[in-house]
C-alpha positions in Angstrom: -16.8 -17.9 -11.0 -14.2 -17.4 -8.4 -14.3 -20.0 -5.5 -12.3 -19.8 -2.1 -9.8 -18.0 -2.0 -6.9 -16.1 0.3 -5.5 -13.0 -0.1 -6.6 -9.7 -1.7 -10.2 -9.5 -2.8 -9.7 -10.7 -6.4 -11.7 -10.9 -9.9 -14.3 -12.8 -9.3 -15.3 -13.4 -13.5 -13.3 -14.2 -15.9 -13.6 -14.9 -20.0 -11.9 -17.9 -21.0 -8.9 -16.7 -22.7 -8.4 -13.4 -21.1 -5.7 -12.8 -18.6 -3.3 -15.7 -17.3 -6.5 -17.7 -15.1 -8.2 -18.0 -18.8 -5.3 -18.6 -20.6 -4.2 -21.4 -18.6 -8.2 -23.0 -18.7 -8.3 -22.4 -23.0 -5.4 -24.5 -22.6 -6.0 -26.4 -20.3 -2.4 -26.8 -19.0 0.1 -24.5 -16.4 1.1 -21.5 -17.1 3.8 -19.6 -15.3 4.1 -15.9 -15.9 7.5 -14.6 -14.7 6.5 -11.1 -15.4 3.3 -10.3 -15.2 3.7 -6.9 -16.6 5.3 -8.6 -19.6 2.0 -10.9 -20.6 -0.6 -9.3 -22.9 -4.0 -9.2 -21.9 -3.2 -9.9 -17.8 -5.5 -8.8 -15.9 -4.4 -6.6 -12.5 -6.7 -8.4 -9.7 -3.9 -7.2 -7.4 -1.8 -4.3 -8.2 1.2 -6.3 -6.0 1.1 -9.1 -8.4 4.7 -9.3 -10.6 4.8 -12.8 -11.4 1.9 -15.4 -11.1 1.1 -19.4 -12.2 -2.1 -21.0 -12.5 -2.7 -24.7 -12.6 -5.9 -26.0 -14.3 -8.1 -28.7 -12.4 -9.7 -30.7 -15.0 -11.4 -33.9 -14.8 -10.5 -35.8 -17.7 -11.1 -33.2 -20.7 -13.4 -30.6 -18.2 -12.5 -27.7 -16.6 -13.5 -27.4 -13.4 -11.9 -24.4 -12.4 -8.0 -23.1 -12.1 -5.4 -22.8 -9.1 -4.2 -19.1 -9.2 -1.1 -18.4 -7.0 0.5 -14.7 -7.4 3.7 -13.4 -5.5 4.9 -10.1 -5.0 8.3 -10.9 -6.7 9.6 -11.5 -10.3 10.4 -14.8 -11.6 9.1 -16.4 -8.4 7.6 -19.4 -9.9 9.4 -22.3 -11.9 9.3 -25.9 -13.8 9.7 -27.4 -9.7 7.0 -25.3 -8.8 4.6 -26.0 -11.7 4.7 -29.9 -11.6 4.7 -29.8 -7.5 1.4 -27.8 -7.7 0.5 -30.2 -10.8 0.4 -33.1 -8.6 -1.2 -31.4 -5.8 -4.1 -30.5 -8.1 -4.7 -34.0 -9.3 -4.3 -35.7 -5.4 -7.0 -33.0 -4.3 -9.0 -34.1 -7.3 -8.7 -37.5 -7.1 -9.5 -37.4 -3.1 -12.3 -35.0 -3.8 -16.1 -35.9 -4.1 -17.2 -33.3 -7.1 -20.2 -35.1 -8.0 -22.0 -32.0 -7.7 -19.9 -30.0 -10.2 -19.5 -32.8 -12.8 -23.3 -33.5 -12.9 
C-alpha cells in the first residue's frame, strides 16, 4: 500500500514485480529508469513522469516499502543520486521506530 506521499495522486497498489516500485522491492535494491517510456511493464501513475528511481527500505532481508522519486525530465537520476538517497533511506531507518511494521 502507498504511504505519504507528494505530488500527483499516484497508484496506490502495486504487485511485486510490476512497474519500476515492484521491480525495485522483487529485488530488493535501486533502480534508476532513465526513460521511463523505455522500461517494460512501467506503470503510468503520472503521465509527466520520463524518468524515475526507487530505493527499497528494507530492514535486514524485509521490505518495508520503497522510496519512489519521478521527474519530469529524461535521464534525471544517476549513480550520485542513487547512493545519496541509499543513505538517506537507511539514516531514516535506522532513526526510525517501526516496531509497528516489523511486528
Amino acid at each position: 500500500m502507498l504511504g505519504p506521499f507528494q505530488g500527483k495522486i499516484a497508484c496506490v497498489r502495486i504487485a511485486l514485480g510490476r512497474g519500476v516500485c515492484g521491480a525495485a522491492a522483487r529485488q530488493r535494491k535501486t533502480v534508476v529508469v532513465p526513460d521511463v517510456r523505455a522500461f517494460p511493464d512501467h506503470i503510468a501513475c503520472d503521465a509527466a513522469s520520463r524518468s524515475e528511481i526507487v530505493v527499497p527500505l528494507l530492514r535486514g532481508e524485509r521490505l518495508l516499502g520503497v522510496l519512489d522519486v519521478d521527474s519530469p525530465h529524461e535521464n534525471r537520476f544517476d549513480a550520485d543520486d542513487a547512493a545519496g538517497l541509499e543513505t538517506a533511506v537507511k539514516r531514516l531507518l535506522a532513526g526510525s521506530d517501526l516496531s509497528r511494521l516489523t511486528d
